[in-house]
C-alpha positions as a LaTeX table, in Angstrom:
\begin{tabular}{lrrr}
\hline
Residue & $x$ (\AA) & $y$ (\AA) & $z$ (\AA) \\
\hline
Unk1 & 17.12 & 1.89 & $-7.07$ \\
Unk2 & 16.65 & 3.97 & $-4.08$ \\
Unk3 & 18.90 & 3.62 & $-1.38$ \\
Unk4 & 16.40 & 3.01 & 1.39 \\
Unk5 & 18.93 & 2.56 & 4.42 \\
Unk6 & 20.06 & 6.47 & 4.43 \\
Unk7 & 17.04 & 7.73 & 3.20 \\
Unk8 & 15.21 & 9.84 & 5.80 \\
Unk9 & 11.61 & 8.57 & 6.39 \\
Unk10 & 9.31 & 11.23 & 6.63 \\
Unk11 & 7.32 & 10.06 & 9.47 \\
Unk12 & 10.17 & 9.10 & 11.42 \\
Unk13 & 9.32 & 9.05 & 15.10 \\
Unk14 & 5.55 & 9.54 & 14.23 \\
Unk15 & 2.72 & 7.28 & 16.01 \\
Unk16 & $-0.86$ & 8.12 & 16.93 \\
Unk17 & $-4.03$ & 6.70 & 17.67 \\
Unk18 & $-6.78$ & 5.94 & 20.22 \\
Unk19 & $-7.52$ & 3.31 & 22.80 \\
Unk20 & $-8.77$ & 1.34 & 20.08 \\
Unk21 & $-6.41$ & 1.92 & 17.05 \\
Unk22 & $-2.68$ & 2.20 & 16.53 \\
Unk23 & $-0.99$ & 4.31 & 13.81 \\
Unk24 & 2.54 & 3.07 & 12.60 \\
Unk25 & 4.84 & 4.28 & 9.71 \\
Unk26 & 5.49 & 1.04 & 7.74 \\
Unk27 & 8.90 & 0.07 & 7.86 \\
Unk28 & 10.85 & 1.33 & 4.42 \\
Unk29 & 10.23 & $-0.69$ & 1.36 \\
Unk30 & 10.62 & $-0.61$ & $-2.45$ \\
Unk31 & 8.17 & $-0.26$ & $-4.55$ \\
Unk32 & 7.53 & $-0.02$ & $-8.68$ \\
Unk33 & 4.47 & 1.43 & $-10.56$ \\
Unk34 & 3.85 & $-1.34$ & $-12.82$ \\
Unk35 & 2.31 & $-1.68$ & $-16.00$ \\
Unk36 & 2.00 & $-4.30$ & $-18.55$ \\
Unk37 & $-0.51$ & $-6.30$ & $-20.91$ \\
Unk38 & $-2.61$ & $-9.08$ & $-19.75$ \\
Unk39 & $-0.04$ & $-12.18$ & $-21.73$ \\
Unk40 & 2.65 & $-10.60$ & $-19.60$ \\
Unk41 & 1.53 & $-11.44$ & $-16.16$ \\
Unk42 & 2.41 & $-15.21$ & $-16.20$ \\
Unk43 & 5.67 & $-14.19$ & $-16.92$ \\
Unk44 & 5.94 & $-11.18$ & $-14.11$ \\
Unk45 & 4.50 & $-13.53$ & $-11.86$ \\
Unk46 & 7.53 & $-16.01$ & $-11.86$ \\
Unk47 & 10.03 & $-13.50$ & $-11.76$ \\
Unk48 & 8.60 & $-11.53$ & $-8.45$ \\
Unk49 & 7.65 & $-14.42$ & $-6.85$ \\
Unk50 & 3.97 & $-14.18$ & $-6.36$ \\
Unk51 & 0.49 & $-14.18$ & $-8.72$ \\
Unk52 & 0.29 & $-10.92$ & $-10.21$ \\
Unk53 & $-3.86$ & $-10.50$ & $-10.10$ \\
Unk54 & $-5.54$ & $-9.76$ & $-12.63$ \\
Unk55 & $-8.61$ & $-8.63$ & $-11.23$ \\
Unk56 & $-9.97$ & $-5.25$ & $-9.67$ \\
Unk57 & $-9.86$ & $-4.44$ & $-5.78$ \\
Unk58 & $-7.17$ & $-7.74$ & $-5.41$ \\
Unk59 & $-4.10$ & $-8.22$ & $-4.57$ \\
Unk60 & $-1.45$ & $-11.12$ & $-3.96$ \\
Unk61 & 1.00 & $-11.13$ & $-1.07$ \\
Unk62 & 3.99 & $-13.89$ & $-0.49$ \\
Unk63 & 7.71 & $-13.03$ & 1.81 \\
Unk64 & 6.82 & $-9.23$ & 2.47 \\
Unk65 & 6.12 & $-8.63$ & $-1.11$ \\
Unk66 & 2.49 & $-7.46$ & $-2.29$ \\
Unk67 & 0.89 & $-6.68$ & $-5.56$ \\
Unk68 & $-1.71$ & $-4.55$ & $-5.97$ \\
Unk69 & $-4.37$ & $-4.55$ & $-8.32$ \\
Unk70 & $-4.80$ & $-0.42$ & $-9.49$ \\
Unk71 & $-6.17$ & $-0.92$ & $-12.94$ \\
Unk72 & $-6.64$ & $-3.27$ & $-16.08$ \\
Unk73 & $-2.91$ & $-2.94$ & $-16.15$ \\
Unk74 & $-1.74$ & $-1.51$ & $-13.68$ \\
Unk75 & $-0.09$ & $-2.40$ & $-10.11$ \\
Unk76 & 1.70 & $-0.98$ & $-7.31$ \\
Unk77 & 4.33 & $-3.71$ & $-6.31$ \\
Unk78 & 5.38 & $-3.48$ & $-2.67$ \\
Unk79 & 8.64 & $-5.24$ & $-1.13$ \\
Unk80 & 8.86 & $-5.23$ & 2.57 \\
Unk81 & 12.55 & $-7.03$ & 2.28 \\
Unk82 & 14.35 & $-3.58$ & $-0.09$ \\
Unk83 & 14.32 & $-6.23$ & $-3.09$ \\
Unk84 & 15.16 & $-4.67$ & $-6.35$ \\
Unk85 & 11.67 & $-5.00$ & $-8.33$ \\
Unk86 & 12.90 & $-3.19$ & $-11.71$ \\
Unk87 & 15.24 & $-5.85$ & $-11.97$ \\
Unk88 & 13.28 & $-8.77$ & $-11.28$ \\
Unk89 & 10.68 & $-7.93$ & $-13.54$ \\
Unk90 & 13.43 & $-7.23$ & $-16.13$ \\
Unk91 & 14.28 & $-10.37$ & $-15.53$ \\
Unk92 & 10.83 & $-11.79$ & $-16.86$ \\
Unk93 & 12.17 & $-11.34$ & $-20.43$ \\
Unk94 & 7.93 & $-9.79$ & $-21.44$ \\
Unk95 & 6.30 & $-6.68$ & $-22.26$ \\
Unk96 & 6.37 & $-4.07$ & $-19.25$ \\
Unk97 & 7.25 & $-1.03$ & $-17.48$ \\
Unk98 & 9.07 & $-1.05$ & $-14.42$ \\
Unk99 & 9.08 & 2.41 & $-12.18$ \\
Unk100 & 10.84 & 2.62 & $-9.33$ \\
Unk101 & 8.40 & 4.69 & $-7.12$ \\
Unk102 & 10.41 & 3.78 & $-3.45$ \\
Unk103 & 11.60 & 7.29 & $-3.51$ \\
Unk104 & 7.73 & 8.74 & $-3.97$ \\
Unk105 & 5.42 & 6.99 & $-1.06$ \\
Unk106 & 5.56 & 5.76 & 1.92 \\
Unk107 & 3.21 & 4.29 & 4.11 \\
Unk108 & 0.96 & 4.18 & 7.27 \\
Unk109 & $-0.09$ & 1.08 & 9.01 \\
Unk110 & $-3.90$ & 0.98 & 10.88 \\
Unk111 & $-4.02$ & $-1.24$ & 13.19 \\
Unk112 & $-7.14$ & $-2.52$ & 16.09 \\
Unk113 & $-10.83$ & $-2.62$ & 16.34 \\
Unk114 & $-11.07$ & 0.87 & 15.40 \\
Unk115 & $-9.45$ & 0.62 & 12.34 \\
Unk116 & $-11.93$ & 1.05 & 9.39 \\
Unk117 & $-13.99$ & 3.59 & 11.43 \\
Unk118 & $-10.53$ & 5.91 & 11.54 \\
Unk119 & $-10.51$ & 5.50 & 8.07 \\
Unk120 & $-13.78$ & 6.12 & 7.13 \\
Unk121 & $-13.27$ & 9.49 & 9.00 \\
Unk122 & $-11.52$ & 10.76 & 5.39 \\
Unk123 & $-12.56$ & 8.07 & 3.11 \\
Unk124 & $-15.99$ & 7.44 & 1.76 \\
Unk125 & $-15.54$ & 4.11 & 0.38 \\
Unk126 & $-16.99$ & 1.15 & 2.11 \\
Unk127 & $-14.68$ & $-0.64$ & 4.10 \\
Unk128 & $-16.75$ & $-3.03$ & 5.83 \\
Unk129 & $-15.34$ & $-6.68$ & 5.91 \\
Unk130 & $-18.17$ & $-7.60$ & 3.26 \\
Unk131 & $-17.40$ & $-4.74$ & 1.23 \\
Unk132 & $-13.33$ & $-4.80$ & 1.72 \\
Unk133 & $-12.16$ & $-8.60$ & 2.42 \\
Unk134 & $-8.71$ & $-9.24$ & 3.33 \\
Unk135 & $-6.08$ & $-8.82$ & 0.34 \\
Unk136 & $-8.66$ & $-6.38$ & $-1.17$ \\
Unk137 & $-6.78$ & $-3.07$ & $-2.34$ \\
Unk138 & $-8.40$ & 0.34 & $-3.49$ \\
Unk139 & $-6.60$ & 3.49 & $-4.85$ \\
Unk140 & $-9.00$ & 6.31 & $-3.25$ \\
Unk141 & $-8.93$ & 9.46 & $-1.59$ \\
Unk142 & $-8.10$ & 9.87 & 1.74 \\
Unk143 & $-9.18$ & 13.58 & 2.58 \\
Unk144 & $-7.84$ & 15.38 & $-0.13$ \\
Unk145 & $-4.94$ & 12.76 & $-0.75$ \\
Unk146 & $-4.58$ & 10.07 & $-3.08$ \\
Unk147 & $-3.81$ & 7.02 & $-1.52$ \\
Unk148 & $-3.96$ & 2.95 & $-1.91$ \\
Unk149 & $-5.45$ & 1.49 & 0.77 \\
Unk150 & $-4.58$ & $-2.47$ & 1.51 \\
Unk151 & $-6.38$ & $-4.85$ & 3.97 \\
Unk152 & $-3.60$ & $-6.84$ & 5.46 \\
Unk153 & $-5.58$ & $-8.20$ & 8.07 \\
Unk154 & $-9.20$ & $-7.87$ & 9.80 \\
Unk155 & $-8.43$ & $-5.15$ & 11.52 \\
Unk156 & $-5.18$ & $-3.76$ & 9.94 \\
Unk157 & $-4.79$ & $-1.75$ & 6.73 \\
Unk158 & $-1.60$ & $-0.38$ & 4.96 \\
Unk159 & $-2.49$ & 3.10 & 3.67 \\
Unk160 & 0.10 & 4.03 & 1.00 \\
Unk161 & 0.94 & 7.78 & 0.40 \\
Unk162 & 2.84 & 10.29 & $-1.64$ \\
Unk163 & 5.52 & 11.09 & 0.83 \\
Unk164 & 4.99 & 14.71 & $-0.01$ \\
Unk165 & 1.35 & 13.88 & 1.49 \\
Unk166 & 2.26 & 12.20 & 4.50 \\
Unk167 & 2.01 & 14.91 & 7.22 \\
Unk168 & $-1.74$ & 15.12 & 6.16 \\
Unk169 & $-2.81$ & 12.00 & 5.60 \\
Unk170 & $-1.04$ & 10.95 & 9.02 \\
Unk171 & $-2.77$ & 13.88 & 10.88 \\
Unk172 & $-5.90$ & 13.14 & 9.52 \\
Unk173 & $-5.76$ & 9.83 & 10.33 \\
Unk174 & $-4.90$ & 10.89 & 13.86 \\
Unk175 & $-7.49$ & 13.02 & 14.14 \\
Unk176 & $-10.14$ & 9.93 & 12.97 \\
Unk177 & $-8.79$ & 7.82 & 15.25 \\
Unk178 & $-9.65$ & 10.57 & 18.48 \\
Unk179 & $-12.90$ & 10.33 & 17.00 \\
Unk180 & $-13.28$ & 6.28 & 16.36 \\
Unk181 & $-12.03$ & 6.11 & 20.33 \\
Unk182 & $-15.10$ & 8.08 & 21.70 \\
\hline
\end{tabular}
């Protein structure tokens, strides 16, 4: 596992936004890439403490820890707290892989009334409230980035991101949230 507490964060001392929307690099957290057939999930779901879903654009979210739903089977698991994921899913005793993937992303937090306007500015999904409820997750493309998007709240979204794609995907965003404050 990655040793999160030396690790520099790569948008350390970064923050942007508008009169009506804040930009924030999350605080450091683990994270695994995880795969794993659908009789596995009961299992994964005791040992990380939350209901792995099971169905597309969802996610689950208990203690700082989030699981997002990327594909049939497929998640990104998120842990706020540095827990070490690989080892509590090895701990379900099923069928899986485990990849630690802290080292890889990080992420951006979107925060106020102007939220899913500055994110529209690079993304073409819809991200209306209808469209995008709370909890709902989406791996998309942010610009020319790949990220995972999660709606935390009404008005605040977790944008994860290759680390290597941060500067970008934080610019952009800064530059869509100039543009959602007009």
């Amino acid at each position: 596992m990655v040793d999160l507490a030396t690790r520099k964060l790569p948008l350390a001392g970064r923050n942007g936004g508008s009169s009506i929307v804040r930009l924030t690099p999350a605080a450091p957290a683990t994270r695994i890439a995880l795969r794993a057939p659908v009789d596995s999930i009961d299992g994964l779901s005791q040992a990380l403490g939350l209901q792995v879903p099971n169905r597309p654009k969802t996610s689950a979210s208990a203690n700082g820890r989030h699981a997002l739903w990327l594909g049939p089977d497929e998640w990104l698991v998120i842990d706020e707290n540095g827990a070490d994921l690989v080892g509590l899913a090895a701990s379900a005793g099923v069928l899986h892989s485990a990849t630690d993937v802290s080292h890889r992303n990080t992420a951006i937090v979107v925060s106020g009334p102007g939220a899913e306007a500055t994110l529209s500015g690079g993304c073409s999904q819809d991200l209306s409230l209808q469209a995008f409820p709370i909890g709902a997750c989406s791996r998309t493309l942010f610009g020319k980035a790949e990220v995972v998007l999660l709606r935390l709240e009404e008005e605040t979204f977790r944008v994860e991101v290759w680390r290597s794609f941060s500067d970008y995907a934080f610019g952009l965003l800064a530059e869509a949230a100039e543009d959602a404050g007009l």
